[in-house]
C-alpha positions in Angstrom: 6.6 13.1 -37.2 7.6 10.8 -40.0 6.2 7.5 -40.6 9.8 5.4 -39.5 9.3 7.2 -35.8 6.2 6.2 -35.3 6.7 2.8 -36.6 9.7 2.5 -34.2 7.6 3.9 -31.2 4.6 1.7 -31.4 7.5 -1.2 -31.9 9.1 -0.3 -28.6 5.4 -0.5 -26.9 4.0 -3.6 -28.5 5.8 -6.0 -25.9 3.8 -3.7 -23.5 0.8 -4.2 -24.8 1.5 -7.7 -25.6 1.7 -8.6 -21.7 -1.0 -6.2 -20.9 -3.3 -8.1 -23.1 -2.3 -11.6 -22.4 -2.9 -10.9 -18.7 -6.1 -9.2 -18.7 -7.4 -12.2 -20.6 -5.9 -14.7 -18.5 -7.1 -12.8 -15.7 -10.7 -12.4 -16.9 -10.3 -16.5 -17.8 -8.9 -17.4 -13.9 -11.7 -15.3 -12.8 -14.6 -16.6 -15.1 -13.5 -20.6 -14.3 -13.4 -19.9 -10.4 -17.2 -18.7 -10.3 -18.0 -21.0 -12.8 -16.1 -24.6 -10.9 -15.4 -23.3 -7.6 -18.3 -24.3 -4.9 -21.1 -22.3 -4.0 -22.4 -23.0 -0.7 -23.5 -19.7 0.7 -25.3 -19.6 4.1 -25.9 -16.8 6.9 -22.2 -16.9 8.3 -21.0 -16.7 4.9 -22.9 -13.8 3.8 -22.8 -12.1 7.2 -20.4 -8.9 7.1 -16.8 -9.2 8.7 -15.6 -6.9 11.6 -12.5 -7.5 12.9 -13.2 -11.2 14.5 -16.2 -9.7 16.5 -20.0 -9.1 15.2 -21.2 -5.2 14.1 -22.7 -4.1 17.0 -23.8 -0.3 16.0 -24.6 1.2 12.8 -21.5 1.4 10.5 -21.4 5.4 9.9 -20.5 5.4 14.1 -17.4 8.0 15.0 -13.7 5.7 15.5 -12.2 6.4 18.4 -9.3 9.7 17.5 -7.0 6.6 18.6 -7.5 4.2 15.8 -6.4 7.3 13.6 -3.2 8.1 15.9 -2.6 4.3 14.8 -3.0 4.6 11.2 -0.9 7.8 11.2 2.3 6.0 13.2 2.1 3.3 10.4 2.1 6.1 7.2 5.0 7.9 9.3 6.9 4.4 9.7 6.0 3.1 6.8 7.0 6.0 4.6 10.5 6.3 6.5 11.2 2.8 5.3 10.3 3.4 1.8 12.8 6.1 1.9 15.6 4.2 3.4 16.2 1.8 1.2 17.1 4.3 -1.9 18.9 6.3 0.5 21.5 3.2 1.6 21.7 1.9 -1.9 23.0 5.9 -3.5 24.8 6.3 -0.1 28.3 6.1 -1.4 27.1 8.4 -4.4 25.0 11.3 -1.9 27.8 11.4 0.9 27.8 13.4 3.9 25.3 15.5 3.2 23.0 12.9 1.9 23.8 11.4 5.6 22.9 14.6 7.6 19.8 14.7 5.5 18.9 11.3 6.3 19.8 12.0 10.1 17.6 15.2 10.0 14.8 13.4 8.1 15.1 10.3 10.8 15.0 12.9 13.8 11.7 14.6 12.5 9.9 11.1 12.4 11.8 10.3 16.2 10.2 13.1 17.3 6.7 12.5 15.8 7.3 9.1 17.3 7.6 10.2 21.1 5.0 12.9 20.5 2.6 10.0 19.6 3.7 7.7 23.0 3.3 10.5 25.0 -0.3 11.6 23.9 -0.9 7.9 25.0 -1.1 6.4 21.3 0.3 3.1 21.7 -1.8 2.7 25.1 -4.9 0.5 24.8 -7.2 -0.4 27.4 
């Protein structure tokens, strides 16, 4: 590699660095002025560890409920079909009918995982 290529590589990533820089320094600066204004009035409440609206009540290594991961699975499977959707109706007119019976196939597999889920009593709570 000659000398011009790398001189026109490094001038293609400079902007790059240039913003990387700049806000990792006004990040660090934003970070440093809030401990160093902001108020500081810590107390028991304040320091006291968060759960959910309620107070810990058992040690924190306890087993979840095989619910709360039914939950969190639903959400991946959901969220992940919307993530694909949108590319898929912005190159519909470019994929066609076969990108449409992929789509349909694809949307029937998570259908399926859907009513699995509400009929092992997933979206139940007590």
């Amino acid at each position: 590699m000659n000398a011009g290529a790398t001189e026109t590589m490094l001038g293609n990533y400079l902007p790059i660095l240039i913003f990387l820089s700049v806000t990792t320094v006004m990040g660090a600066a934003f970070i440093i002025l809030g401990k160093l204004l902001g108020p500081s009035r810590p107390d028991a409440e304040k320091n006291s560890p968060y759960e959910c609206g309620f107070e810990a009540f058992e040690d924190c290594r306890m087993k979840f409920d095989v619910r709360y991961y039914l939950v969190a699975i639903l959400f991946i499977i959901f969220d992940l079909e919307i993530a694909f959707l949108f590319p898929w109706a912005v190159a519909l007119d470019s994929i066609g009918t076969f990108g449409l019976l992929a789509m349909a196939i694809f949307l029937g597999v998570l259908v399926i995982g859907f009513i699995y889920e509400w009929k092992k009593g997933a979206l139940e709570w007590e």
